[in-house]
Structure formats: C-alpha cells, structure tokens
Backbone as ProteinMPNN parsed JSONL, in Angstrom:
{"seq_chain_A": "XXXXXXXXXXXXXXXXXXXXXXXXXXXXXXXXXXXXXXXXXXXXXXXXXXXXXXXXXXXXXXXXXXXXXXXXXXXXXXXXXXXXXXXXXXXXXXXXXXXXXXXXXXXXXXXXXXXXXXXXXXXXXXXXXXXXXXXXXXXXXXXXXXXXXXXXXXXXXXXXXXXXXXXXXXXXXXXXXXXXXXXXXXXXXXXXXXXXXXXXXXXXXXX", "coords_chain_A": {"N_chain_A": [[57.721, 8.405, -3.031], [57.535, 4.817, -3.965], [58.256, 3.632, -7.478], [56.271, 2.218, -8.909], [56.792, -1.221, -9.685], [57.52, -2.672, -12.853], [56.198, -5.161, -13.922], [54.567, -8.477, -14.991], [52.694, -9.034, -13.3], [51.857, -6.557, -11.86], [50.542, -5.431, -14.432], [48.824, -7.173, -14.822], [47.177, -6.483, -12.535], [46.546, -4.01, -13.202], [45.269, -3.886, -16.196], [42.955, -5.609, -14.58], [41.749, -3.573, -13.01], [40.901, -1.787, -14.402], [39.145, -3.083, -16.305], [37.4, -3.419, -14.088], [36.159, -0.865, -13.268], [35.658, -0.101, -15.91], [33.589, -1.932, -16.73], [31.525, -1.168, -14.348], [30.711, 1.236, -15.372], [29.537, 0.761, -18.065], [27.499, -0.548, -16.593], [25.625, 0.961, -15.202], [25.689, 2.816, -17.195], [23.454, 1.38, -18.828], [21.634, 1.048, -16.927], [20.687, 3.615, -16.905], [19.571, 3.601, -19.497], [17.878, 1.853, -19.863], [15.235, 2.151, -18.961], [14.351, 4.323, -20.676], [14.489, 3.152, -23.356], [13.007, 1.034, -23.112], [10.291, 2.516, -23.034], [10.293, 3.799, -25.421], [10.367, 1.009, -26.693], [7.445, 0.523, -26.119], [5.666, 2.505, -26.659], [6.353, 2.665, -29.61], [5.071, 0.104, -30.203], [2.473, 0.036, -29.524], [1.749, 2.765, -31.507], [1.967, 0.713, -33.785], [-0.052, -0.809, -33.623], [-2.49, 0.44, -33.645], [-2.131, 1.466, -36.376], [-1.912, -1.324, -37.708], [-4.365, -2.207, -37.452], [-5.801, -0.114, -38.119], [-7.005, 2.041, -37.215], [-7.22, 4.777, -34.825], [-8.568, 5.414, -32.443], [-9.062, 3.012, -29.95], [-8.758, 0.549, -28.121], [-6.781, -1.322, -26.113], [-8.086, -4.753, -25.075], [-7.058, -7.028, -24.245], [-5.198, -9.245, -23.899], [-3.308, -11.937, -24.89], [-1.277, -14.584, -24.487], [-0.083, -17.203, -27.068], [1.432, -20.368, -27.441], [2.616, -22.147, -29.95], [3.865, -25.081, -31.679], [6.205, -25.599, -34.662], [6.372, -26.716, -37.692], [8.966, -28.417, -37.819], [9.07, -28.779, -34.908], [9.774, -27.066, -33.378], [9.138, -24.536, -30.852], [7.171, -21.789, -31.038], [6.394, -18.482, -30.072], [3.493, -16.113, -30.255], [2.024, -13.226, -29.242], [-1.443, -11.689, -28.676], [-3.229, -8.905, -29.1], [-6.157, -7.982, -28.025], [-8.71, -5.965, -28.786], [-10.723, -3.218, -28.82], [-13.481, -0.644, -30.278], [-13.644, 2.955, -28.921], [-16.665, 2.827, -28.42], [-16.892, 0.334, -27.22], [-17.276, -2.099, -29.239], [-16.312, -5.094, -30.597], [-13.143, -5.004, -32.341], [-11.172, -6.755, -33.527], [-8.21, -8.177, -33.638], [-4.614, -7.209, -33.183], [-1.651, -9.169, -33.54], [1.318, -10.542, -32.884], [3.777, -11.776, -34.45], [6.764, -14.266, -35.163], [9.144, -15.349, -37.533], [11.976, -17.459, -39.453], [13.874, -15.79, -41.601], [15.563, -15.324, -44.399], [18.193, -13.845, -43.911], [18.211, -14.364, -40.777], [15.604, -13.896, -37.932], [12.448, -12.631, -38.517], [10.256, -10.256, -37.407], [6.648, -10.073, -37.17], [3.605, -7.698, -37.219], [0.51, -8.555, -37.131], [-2.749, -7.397, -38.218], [-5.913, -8.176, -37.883], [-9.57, -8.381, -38.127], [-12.919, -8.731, -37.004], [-13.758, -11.466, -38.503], [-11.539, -12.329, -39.453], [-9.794, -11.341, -41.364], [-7.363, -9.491, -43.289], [-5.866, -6.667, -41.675], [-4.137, -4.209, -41.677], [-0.609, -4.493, -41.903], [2.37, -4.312, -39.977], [6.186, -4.239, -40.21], [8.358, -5.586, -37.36], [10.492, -6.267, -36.23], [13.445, -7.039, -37.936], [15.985, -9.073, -39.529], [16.92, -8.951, -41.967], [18.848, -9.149, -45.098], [19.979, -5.887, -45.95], [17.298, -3.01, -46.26], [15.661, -5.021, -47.675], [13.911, -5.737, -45.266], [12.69, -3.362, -44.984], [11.601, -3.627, -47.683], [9.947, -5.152, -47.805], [8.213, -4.231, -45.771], [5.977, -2.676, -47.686], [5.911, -4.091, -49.604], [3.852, -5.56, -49.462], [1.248, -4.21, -49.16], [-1.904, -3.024, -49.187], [-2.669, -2.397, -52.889], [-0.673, -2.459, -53.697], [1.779, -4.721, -55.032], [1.948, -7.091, -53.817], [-0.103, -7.164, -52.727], [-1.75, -8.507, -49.404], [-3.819, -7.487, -48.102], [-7.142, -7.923, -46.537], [-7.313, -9.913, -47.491], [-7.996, -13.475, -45.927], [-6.46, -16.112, -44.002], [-7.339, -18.567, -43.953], [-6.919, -20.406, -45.902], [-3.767, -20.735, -46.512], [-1.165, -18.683, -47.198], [0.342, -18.195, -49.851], [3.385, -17.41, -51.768], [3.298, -17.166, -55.871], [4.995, -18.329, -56.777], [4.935, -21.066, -55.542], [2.519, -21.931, -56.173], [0.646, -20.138, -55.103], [-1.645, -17.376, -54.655], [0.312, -14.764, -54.174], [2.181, -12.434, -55.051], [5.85, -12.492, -55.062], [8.504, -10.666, -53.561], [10.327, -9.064, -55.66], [13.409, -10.916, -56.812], [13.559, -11.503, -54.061], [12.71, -14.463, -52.574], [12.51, -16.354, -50.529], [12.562, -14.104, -48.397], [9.921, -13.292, -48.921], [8.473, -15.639, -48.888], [8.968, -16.659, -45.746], [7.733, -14.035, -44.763], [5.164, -13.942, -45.617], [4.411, -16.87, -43.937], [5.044, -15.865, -41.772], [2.785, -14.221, -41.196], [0.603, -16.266, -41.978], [0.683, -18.141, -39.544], [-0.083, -16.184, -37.699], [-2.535, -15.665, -38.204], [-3.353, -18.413, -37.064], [-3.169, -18.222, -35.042], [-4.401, -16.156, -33.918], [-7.024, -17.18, -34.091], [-7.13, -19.329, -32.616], [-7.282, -17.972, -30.048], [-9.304, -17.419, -27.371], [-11.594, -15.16, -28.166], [-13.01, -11.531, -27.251], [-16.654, -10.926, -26.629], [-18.01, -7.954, -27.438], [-20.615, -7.108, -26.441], [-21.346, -8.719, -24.149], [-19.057, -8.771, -22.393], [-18.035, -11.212, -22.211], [-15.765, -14.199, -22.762], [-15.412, -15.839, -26.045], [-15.311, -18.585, -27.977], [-13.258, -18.798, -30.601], [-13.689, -19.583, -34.183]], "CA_chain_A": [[56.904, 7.218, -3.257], [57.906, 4.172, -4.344], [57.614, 3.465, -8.236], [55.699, 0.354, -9.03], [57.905, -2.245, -10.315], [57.219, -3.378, -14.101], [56.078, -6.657, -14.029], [53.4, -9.153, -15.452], [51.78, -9.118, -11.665], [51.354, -5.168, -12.025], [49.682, -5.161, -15.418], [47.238, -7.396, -14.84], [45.951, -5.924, -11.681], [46.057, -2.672, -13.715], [44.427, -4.348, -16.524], [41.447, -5.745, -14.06], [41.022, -2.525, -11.98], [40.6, -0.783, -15.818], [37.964, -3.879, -16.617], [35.955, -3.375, -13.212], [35.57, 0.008, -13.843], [34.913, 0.12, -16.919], [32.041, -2.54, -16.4], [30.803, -0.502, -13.317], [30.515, 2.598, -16.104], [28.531, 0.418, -18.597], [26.363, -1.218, -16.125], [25.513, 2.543, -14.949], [24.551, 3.35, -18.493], [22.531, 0.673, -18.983], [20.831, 1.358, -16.199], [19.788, 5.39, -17.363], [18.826, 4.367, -20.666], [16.508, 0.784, -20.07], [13.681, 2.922, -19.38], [13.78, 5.207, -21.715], [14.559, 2.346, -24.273], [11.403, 0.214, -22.812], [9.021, 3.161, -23.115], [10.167, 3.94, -27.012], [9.212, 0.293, -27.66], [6.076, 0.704, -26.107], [5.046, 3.913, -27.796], [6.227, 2.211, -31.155], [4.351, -1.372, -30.224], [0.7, 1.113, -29.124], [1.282, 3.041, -32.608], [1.758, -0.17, -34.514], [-0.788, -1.866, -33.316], [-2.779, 1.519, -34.357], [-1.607, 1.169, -37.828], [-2.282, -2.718, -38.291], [-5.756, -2.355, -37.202], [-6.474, 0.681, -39.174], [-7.889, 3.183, -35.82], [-6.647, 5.605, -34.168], [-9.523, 5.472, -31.312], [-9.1, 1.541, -30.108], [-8.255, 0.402, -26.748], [-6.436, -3.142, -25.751], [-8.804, -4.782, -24.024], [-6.778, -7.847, -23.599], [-3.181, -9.523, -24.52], [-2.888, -12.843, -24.905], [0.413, -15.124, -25.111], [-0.186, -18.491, -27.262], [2.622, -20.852, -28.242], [2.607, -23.43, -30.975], [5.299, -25.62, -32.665], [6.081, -25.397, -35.952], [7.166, -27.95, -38.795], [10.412, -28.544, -36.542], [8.737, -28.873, -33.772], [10.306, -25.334, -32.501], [8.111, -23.743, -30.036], [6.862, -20.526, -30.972], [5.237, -17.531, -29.43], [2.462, -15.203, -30.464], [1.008, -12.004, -28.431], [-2.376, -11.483, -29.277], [-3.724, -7.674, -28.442], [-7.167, -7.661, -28.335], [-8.762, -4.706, -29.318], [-12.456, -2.675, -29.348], [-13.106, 0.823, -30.101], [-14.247, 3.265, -27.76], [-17.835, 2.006, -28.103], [-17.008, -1.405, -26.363], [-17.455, -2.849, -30.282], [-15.182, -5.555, -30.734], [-12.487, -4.295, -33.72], [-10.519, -7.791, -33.628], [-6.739, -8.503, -32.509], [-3.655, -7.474, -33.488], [-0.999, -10.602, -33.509], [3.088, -10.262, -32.954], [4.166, -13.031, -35.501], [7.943, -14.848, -35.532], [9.978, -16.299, -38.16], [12.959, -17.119, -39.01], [13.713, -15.441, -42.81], [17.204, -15.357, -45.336], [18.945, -13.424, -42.725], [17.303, -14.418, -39.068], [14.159, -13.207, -37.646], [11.384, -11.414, -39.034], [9.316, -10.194, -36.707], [5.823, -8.748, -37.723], [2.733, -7.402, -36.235], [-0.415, -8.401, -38.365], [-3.967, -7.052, -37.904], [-7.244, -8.71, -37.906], [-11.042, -7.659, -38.058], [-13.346, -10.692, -36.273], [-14.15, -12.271, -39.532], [-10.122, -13.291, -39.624], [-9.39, -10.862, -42.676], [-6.2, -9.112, -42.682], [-6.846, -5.285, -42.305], [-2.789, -4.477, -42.121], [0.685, -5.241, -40.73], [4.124, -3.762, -40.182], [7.386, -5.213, -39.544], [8.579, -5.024, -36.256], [12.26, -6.28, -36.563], [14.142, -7.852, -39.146], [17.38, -9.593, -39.532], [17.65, -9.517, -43.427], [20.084, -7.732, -45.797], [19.293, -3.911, -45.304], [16.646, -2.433, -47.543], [14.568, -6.297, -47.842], [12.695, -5.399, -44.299], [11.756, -2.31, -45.822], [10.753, -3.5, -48.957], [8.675, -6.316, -47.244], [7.248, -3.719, -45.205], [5.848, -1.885, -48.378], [5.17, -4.839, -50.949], [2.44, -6.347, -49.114], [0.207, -3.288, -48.502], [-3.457, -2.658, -50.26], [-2.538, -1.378, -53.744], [0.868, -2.95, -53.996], [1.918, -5.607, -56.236], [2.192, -8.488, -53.165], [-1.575, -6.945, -52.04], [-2.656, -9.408, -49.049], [-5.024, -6.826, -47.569], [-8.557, -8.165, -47.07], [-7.316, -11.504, -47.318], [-8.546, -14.201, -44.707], [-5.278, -16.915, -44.709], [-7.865, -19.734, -43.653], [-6.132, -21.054, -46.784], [-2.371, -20.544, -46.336], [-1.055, -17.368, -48.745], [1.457, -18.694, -50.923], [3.809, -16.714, -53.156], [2.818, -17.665, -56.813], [5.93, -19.616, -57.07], [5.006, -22.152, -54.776], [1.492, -21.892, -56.628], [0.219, -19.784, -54.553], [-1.703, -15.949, -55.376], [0.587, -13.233, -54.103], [3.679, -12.081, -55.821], [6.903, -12.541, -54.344], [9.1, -9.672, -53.549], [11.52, -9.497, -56.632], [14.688, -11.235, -56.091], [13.729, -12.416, -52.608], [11.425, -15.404, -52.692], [12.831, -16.786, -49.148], [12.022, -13.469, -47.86], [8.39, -13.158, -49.193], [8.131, -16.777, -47.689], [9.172, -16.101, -44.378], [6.685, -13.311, -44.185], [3.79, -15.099, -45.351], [4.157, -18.08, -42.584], [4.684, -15.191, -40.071], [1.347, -13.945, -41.33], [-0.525, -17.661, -41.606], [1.371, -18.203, -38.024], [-0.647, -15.162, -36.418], [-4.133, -15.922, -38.204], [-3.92, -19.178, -36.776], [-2.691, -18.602, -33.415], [-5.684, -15.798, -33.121], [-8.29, -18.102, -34.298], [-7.167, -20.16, -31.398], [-7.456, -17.883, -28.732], [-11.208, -16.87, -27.548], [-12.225, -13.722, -28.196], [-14.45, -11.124, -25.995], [-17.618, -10.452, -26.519], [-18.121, -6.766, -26.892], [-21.843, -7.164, -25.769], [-21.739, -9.629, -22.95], [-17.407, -9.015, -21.981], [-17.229, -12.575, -22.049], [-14.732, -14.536, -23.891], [-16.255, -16.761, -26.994], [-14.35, -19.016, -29.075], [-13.368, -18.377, -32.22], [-13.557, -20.939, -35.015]], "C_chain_A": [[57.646, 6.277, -4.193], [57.71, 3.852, -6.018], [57.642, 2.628, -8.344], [56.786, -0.259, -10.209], [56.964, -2.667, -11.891], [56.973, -4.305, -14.482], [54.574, -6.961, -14.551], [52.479, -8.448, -13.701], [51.295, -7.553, -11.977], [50.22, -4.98, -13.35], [48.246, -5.838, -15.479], [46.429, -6.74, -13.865], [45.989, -4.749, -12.089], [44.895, -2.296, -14.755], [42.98, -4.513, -15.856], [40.644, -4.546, -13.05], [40.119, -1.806, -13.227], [38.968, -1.258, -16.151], [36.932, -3.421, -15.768], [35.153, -2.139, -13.353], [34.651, 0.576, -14.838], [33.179, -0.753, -17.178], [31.134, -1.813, -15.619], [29.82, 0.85, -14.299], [29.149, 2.202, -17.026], [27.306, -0.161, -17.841], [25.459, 0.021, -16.026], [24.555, 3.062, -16.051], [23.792, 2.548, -18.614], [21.239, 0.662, -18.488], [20.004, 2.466, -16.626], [18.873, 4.938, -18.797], [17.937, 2.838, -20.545], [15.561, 1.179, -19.98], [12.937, 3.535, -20.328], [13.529, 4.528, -23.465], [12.762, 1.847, -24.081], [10.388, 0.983, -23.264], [9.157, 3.262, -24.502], [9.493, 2.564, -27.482], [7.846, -0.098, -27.635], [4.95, 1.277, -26.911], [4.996, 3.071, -29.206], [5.157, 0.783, -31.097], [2.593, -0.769, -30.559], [0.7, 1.799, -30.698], [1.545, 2.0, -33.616], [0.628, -0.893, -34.668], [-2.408, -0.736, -34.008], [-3.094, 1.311, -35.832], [-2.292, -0.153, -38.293], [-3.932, -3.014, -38.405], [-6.691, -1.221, -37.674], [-7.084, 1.82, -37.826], [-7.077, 3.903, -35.392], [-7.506, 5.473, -33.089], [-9.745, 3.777, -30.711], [-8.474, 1.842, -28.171], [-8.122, -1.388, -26.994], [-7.643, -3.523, -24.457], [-8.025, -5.993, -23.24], [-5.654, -8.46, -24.204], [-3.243, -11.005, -23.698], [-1.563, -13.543, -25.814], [-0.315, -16.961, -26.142], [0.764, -19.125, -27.395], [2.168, -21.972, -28.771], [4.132, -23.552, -31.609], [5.191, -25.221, -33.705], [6.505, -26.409, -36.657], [8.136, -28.479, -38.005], [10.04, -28.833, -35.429], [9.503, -28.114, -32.701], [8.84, -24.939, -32.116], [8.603, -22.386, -30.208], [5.725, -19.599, -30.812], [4.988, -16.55, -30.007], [2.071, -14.577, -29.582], [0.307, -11.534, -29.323], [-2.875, -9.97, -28.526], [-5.226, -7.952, -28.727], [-7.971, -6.885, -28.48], [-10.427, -3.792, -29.583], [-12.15, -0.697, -29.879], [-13.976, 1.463, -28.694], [-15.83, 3.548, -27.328], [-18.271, 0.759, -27.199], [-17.311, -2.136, -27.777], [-15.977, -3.706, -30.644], [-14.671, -5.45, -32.901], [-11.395, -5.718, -33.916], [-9.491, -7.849, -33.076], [-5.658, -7.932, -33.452], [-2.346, -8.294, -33.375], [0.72, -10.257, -33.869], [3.317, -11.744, -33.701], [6.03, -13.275, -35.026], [8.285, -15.661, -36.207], [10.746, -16.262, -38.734], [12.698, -16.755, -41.012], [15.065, -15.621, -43.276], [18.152, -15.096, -43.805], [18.702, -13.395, -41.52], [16.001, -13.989, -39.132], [13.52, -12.669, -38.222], [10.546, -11.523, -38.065], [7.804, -9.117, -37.479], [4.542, -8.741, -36.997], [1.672, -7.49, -37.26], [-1.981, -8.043, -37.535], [-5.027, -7.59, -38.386], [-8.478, -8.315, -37.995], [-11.688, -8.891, -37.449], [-13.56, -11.709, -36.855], [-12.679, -13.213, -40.147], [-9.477, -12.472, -41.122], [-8.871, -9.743, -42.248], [-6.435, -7.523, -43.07], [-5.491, -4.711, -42.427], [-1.613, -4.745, -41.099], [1.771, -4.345, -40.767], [5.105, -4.958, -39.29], [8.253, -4.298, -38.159], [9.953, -5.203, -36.218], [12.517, -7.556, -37.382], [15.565, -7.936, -38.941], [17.81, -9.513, -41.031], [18.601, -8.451, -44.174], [19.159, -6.952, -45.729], [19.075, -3.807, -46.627], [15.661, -4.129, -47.792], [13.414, -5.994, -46.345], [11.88, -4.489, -45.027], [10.839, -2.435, -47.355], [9.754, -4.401, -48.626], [7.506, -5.401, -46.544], [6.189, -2.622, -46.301], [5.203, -2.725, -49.368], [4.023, -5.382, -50.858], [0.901, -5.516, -48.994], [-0.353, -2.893, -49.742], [-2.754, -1.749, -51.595], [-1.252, -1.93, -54.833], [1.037, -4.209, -54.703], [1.741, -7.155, -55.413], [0.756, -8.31, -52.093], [-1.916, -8.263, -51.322], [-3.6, -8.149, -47.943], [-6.733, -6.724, -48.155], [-8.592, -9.845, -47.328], [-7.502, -12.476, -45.947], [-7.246, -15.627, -44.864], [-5.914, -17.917, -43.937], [-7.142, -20.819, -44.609], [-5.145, -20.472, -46.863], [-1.886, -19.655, -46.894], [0.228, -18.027, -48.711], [2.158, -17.996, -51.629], [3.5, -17.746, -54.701], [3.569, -18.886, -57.182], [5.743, -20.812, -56.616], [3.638, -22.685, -55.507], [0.559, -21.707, -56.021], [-0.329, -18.392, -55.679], [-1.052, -14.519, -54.994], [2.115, -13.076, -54.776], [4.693, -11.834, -54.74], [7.467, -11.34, -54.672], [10.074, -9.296, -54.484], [12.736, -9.69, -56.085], [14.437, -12.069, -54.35], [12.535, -13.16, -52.151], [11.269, -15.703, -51.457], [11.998, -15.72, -48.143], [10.344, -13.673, -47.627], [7.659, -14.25, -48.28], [8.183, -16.777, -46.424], [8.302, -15.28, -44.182], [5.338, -13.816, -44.424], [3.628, -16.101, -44.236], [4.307, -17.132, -41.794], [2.873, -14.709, -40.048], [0.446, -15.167, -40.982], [-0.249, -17.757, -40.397], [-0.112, -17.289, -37.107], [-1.932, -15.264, -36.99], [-4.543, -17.496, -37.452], [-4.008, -19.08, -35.112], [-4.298, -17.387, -32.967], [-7.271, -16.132, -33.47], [-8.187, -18.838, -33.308], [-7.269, -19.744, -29.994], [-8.837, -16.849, -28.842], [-11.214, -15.701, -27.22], [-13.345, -13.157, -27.1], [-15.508, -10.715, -26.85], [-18.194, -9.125, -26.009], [-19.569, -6.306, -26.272], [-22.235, -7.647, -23.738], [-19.968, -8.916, -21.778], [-17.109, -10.717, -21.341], [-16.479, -13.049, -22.832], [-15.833, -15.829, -24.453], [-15.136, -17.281, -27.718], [-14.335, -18.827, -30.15], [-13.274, -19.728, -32.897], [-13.096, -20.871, -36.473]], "O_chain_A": [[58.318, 6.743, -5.113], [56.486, 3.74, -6.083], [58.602, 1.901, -8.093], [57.322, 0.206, -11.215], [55.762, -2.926, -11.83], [57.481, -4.59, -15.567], [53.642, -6.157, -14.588], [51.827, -7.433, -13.453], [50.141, -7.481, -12.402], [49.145, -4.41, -13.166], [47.143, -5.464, -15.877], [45.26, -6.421, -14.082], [45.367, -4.033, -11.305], [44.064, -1.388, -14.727], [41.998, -3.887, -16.255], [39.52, -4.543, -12.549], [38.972, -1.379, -13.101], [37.969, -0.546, -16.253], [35.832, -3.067, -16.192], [33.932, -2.107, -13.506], [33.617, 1.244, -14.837], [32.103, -0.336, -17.607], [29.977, -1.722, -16.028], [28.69, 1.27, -14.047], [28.078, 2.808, -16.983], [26.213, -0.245, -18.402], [24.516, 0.075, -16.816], [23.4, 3.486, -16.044], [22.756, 3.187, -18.433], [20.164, 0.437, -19.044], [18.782, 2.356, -16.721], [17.874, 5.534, -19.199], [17.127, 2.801, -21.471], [14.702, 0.797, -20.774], [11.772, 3.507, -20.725], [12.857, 4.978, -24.392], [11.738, 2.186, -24.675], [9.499, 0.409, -23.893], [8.166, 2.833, -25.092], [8.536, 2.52, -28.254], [7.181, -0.704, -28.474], [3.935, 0.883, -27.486], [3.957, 2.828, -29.821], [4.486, 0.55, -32.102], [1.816, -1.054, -31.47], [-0.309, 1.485, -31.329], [1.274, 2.509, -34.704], [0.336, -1.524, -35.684], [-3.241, -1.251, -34.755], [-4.195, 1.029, -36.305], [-3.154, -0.113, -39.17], [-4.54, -3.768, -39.165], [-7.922, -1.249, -37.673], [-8.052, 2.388, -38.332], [-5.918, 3.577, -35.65], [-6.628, 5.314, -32.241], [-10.785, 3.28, -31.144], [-8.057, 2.752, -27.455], [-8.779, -2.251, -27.578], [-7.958, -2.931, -23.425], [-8.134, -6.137, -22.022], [-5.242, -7.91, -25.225], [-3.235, -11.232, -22.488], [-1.068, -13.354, -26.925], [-1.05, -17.704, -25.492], [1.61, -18.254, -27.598], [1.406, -22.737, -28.18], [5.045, -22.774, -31.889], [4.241, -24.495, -33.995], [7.205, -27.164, -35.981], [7.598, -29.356, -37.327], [10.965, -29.282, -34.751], [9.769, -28.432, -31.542], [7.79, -24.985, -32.757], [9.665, -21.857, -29.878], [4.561, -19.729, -31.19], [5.923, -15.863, -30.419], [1.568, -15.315, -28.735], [0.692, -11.07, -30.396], [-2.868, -9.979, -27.295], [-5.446, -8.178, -29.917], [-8.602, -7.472, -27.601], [-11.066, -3.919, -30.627], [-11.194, 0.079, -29.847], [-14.63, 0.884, -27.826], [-16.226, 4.19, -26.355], [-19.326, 0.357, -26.709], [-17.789, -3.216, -27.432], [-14.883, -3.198, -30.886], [-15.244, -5.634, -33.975], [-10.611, -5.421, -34.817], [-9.539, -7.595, -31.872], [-5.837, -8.221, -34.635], [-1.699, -7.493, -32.701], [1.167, -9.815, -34.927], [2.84, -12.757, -33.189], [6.539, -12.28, -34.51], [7.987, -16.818, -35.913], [10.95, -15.096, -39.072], [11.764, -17.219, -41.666], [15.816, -16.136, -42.449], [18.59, -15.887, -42.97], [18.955, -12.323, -40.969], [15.368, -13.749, -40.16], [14.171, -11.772, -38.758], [10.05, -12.604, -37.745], [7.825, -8.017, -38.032], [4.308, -9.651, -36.201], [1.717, -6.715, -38.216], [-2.221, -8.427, -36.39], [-5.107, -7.451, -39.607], [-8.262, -7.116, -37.814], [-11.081, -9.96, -37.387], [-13.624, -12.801, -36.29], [-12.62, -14.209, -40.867], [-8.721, -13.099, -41.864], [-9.309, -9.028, -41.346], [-6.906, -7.074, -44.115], [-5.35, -4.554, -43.64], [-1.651, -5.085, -39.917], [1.951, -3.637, -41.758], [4.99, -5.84, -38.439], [8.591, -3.127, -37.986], [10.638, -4.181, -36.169], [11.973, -8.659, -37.432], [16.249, -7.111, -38.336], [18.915, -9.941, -41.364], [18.94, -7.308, -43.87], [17.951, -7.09, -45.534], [19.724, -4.093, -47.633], [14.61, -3.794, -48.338], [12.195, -6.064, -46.498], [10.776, -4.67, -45.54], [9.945, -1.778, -47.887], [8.683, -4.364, -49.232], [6.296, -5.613, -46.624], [5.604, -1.73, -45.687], [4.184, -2.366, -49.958], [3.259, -5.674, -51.778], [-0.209, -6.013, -48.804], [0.148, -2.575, -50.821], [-2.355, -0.599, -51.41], [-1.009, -1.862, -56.038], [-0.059, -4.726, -54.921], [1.48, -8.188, -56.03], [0.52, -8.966, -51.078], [-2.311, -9.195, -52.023], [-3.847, -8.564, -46.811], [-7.34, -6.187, -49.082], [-9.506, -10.669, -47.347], [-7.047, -12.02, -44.898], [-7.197, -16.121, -45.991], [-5.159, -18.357, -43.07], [-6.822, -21.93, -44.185], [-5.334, -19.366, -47.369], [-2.618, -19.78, -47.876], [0.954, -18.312, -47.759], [1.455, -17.721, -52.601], [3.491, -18.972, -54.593], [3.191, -19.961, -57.647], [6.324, -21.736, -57.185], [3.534, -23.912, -55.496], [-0.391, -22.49, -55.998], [0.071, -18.182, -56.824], [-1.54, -13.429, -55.295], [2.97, -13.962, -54.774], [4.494, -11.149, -53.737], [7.204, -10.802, -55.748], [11.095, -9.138, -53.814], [13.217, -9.013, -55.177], [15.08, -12.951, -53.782], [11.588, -12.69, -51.521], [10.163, -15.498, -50.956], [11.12, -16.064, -47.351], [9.719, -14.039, -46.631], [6.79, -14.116, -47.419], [7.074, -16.952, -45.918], [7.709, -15.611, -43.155], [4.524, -14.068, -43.536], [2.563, -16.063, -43.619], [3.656, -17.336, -40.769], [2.036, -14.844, -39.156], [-0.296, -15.198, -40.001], [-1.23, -17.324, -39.792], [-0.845, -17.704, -36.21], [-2.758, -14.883, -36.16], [-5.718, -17.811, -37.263], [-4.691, -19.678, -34.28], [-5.077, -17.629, -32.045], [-8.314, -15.536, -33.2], [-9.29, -19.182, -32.884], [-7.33, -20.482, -29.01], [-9.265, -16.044, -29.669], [-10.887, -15.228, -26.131], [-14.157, -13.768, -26.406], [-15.191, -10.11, -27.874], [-18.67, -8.909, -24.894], [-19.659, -5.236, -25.669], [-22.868, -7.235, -22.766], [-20.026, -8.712, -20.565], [-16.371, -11.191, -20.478], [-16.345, -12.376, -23.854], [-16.651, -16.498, -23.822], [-14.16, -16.606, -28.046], [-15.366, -18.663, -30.801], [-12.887, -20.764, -32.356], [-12.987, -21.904, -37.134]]}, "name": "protein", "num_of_chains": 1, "seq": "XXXXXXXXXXXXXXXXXXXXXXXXXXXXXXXXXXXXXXXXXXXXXXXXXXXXXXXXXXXXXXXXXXXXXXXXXXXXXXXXXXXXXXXXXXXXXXXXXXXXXXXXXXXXXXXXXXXXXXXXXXXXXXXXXXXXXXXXXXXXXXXXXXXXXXXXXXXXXXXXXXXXXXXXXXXXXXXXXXXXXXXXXXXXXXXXXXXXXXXXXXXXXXX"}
C-alpha cells in the first residue's frame, strides 16, 4: 500500500474526518444524557416549588407565562405555578423570577399565599462569585438577618441602604439588590395573572 504523501491537503482532510467524528460522538452524548438532564430539573423545579410554598401535599393546578419590561425596557419572563392542596383549597402561586445581579443572572423561585405575602423562595441559578448564591439563598429566610418572610412587596423591599427595611447581604449590596427586584418582579407579575377559584375552578382576578 501506498503511503500517504505528507502534505497540507492530507492533514486537513485528516484534521476534518477527526472533527466529524468527533462531533458525531458529542452529538451522541448529548443525546443519552438530555433526558436524564430534563427530568433532574424537573424533580428539582416540583421540590422547589414544594419548599417555596411551604407543603409537601400541593398540586399545580396551573402554569402561567407573563412577560413584562423592565426599567430598560428589556422584556422579561415570569412562570407562574399555581398551586392548591389536595382539598381543591387554593394555597397561592409559586413565581420563577429573573435578574440580572454583580455577576449575570439570578434566577429565583419565590412563593406566595393569596393574600400576596411571601411564604419562601430558593435560588434557582446564579451567575455570581461562588459562595454569594448561597449566601443569598440563606440570608433572606424567616429568622435570618435579611428576614423577608411574611412580607407582602405591594411596597417594593428595599435594602436599608437605599432606605429601605431589609439588611443587605454583607459586602454585597448589588447582590441583595438584584434579589429583591427578582422578588418585587414575581409579586407583581402574580398579582397580574388571575387566579383560580378553588370553589367555583374559575379564574378571578387578582388585585
């Protein structure tokens, strides 16, 4: 057999046979593990939503998308879960929040009761230096020094600095901010979309 000659022309088509392959390999994986990816963030979305709303016995009854601008006039989207227990008594919504924080995104998931008062939240993904998600996800909760549980953010929650009443996260004011407007964000967006009626199962507006 002939041996292949040493040239540019040879390397690249050795090069792009290497590339197609190797793409063919990752597409492949991609393929085995999107499911199993999709269902983990299901599972984690179903026990968050758990968590924020304080139940373990709850059922979605309904999932709404809203979008609103913001200051910028960036369009952004809210998923609203809506939520009873297994009475048919409506238990309020839980609300996927976005905004952007120090280091990108914060995403968080805040919980409601029907009266619009916040029962609790977790963070769903974060972009900020490592160890600030986590401490966000920790400073805000009943007990804690940045306590908004039980609060209704009909009036905006403010860190104190701004002259507002909740304490900023030490060291990361930006942060604290960013999670507050994801919070006001998701009380307003599920004041705007109409609720069911665990009596009738009709939808009623909220106000």
């Amino acid at each position: 057999m002939k041996k292949l000659e040493s040239s540019l022309l040879n390397m690249v088509l050795v090069l792009t046979g290497v590339a197609v392959v190797m793409g063919g390999i990752l597409a492949y994986v991609n393929h085995l593990t999107e499911g199993p990816i999709s269902e983990q963030k299901q599972r984690a979305l179903a026990d968050g939503i758990k968590d924020v709303m304080v139940c373990d016995d709850l059922v979605v009854t309904k999932t709404d998308t809203v979008r609103q601008n913001d200051a910028n006039g960036k369009e952004l989207t809210y998923v609203i879960y809506q939520t009873q227990d297994k009475q048919g008594k409506d238990l309020g919504a839980a609300v996927e929040s976005t905004t952007g924080g120090f280091g990108g995104d914060l995403k968080v998931l805040v919980g409601f009761n029907p009266e619009g008062k916040i029962l609790g939240y977790t963070i769903l993904e974060t972009a900020e230096t490592p160890g600030l998600g986590a401490k966000a996800d920790k400073w805000f909760q009943k007990g804690e020094k940045g306590d908004i549980i039980g609060k209704a953010p009909a009036e905006p929650l403010t860190v104190s600095k701004d002259g507002g009443q909740v304490d900023a996260i030490t060291a990361s004011t930006i942060t604290s901010r960013a999670f507050l407007l994801a919070v006001n964000n998701a009380y307003k967006a599920y004041k705007a979309t109409p609720a069911t009626d665990s009596e009738t199962g009709a939808s009623k507006q909220s106000h």
